[in-house]
C-alpha positions in Angstrom: 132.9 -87.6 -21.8 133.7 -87.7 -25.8 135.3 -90.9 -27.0 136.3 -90.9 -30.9 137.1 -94.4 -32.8 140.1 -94.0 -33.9 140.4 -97.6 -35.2 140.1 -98.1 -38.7 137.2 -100.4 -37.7 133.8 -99.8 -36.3 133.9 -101.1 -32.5 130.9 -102.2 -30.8 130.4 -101.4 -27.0 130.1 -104.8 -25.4 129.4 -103.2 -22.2 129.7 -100.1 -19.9 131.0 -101.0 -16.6 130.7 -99.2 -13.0 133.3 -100.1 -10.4 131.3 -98.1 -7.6 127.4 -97.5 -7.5 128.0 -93.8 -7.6 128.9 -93.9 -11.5 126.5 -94.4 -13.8 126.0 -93.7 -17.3 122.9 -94.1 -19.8 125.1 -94.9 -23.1 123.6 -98.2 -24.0 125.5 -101.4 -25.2 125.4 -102.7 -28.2 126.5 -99.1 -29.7 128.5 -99.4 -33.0 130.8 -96.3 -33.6 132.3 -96.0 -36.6 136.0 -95.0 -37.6 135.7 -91.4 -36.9 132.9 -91.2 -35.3 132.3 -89.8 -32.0 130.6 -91.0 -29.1 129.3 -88.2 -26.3 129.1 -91.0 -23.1 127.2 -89.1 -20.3 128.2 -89.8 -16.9 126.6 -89.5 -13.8 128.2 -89.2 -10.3 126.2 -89.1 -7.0 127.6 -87.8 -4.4 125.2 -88.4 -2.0 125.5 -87.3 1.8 129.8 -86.7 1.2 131.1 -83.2 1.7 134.6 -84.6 0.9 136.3 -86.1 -2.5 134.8 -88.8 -4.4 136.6 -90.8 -7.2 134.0 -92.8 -9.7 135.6 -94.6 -12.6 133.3 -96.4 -15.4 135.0 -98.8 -17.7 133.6 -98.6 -21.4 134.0 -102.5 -22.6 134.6 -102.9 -26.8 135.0 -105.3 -29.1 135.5 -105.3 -33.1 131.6 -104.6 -34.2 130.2 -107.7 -35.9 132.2 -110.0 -33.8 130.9 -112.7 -31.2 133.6 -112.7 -29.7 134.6 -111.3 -25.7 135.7 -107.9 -25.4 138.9 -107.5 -26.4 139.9 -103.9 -25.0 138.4 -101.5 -22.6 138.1 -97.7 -21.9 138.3 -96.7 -18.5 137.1 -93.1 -17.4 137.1 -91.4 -14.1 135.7 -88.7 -12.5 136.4 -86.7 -9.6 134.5 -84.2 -7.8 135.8 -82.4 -4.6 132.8 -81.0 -2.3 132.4 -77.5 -1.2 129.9 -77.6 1.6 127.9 -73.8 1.1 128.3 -73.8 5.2 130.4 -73.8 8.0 129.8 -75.3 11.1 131.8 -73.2 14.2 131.9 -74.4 18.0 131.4 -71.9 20.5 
């Protein structure tokens, strides 16, 4: 994902968020992005043993940078994958 600032503020990620432990993401806290500036946030789903759709969602917590105080407004991304096993399984 690409997030831009389009605050006329630099915001400070407080903290990224996973709401399942399929999602993750290696963007570390504490980042201060800039009006402007852009913020490539890699994300990583695992899909494990499913050969079906899975849903992950990673909320990107932010605050104004330089402040102490909690986050005050949040980013929430998802991503969805649908499975495409590469066999088929017939019963004869």
């Amino acid at each position: 994902f690409r997030i831009r600032n389009e605050c006329g503020f630099a915001v400070e990620l407080a903290q990224a968020q996973s709401t399942c432990f399929c999602t993750t993401t290696t963007v570390s806290d504490g980042r201060v992005i800039e009006p402007g500036e852009t913020l490539e946030v890699p994300v990583h789903l695992d899909t494990g043993e499913s050969d079906s759709r899975l849903t992950g969602r990673l909320n990107l917590f932010c605050r104004k940078a330089g402040s102490t105080s909690p986050p005050s407004f949040f980013q929430s991304l998802r991503v969805a994958v649908r499975i495409e096993p590469d066999y088929r399984l017939e019963k004869r």
